[in-house]
N, C-alpha and C positions, 0 to 999 in steps of 0.2 A: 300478364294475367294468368296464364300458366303456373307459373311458378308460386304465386300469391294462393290460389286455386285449389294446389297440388299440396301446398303449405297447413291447409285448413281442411282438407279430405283426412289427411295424416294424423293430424291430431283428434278430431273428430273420431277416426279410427281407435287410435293409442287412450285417450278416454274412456270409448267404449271397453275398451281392453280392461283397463284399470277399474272401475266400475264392476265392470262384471265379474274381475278377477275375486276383489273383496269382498261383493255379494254371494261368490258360487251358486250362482240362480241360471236353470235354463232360461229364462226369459232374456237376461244380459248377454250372455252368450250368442241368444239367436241376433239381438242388434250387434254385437260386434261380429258376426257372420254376413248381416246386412252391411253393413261400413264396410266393409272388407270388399265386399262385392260392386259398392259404389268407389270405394276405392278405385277397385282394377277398372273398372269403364272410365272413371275420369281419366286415369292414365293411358286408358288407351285413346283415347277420342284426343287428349294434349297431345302425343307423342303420333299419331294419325295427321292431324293438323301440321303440327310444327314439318312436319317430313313433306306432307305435300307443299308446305310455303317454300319450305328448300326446294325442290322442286322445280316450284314456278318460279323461282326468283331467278332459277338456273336457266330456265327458258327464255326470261324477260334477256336476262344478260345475252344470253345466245345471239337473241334476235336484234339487240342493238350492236352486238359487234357487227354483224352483219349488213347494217346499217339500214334494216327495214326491209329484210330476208330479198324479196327478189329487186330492190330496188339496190341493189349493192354495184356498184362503179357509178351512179350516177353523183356522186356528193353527198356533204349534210344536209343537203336544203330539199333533197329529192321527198324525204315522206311530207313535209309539213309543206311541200310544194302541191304533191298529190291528192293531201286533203283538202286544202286550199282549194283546186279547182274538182273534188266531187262537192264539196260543199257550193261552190260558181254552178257547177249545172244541179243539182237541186234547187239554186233558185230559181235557175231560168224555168225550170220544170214548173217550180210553183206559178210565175211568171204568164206560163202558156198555160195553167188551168184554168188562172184568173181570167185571162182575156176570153176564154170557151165561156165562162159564169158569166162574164159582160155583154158576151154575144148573146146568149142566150134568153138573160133578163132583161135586156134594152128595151124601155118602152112598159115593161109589164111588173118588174119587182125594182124600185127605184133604191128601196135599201142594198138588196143583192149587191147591186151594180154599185153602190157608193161601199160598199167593204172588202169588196172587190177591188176598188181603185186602192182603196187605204192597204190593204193586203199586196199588192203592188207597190207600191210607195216604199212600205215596210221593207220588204224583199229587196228591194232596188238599192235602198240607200245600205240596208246592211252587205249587200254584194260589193257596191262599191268602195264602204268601209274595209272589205280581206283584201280589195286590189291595192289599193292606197297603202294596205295599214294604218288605218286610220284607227284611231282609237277613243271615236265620239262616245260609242257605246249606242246601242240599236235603239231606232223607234219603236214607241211600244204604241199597241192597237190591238185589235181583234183579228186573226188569222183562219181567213173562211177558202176551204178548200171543196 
């Protein structure tokens, strides 16, 4: 996109040029003064961009040689192990707010307590889906926290 961008600033520019060259009118002049000025901002904002994607891309590499910066001697399977189980205790977390909203509502909000169960449910079976690897694809419902 850059390139394509920087393609069309330039001629946009070199137009105004030409134009204004064969008119010899201030008024042409002050737009090809204007072009010129949007010129150097696209190039700079492309050549800003491009340098910070080098950059990060340098980082990303870094960090996967490393194999998941402090998780390095443990294997490949250590990061996608590690989110694996924060992903396991955020649900149990969801898990234990549920049963507070069940303790809570018993007897008095019978909806509470039934989306509450289904929110459980939910949670439960996609927990069990990252242990398994199972790849049913999650129940879907209303998630009340």
């Amino acid at each position: 996109m850059g390139g394509v961008g920087m393609a069309i600033m330039l001629v946009v520019f070199l137009v105004a040029v030409v134009f204004a060259a064969n008119e010899n009118d201030v008024v042409g002049w002050l737009v090809v003064i204007i072009s010129l000025g949007w010129l150097l901002v696209f190039s700079f904002v492309v050549f800003t961009v491009r340098s910070a994607a080098r950059k990060a891309s340098a980082r990303i590499d870094e960090f996967n040689r490393t194999a998941g910066g402090g998780m390095a001697g443990r294997g490949p399977a250590a990061p996608s192990a590690a989110m694996r189980d924060e992903k396991l205790d955020h649900s149990f977390k969801i898990v234990q707010v549920q049963a507070r909203v069940i303790r809570d509502h018993l007897g008095k909000d019978q909806g509470m307590v039934d989306r509450a169960l289904e929110t459980i449910e939910i949670t439960s079976h996609n927990a069990r889906s990252m242990m398994k690897n199972n790849d049913d694809g999650p129940v879907e419902g209303t998630v009340v926290e």
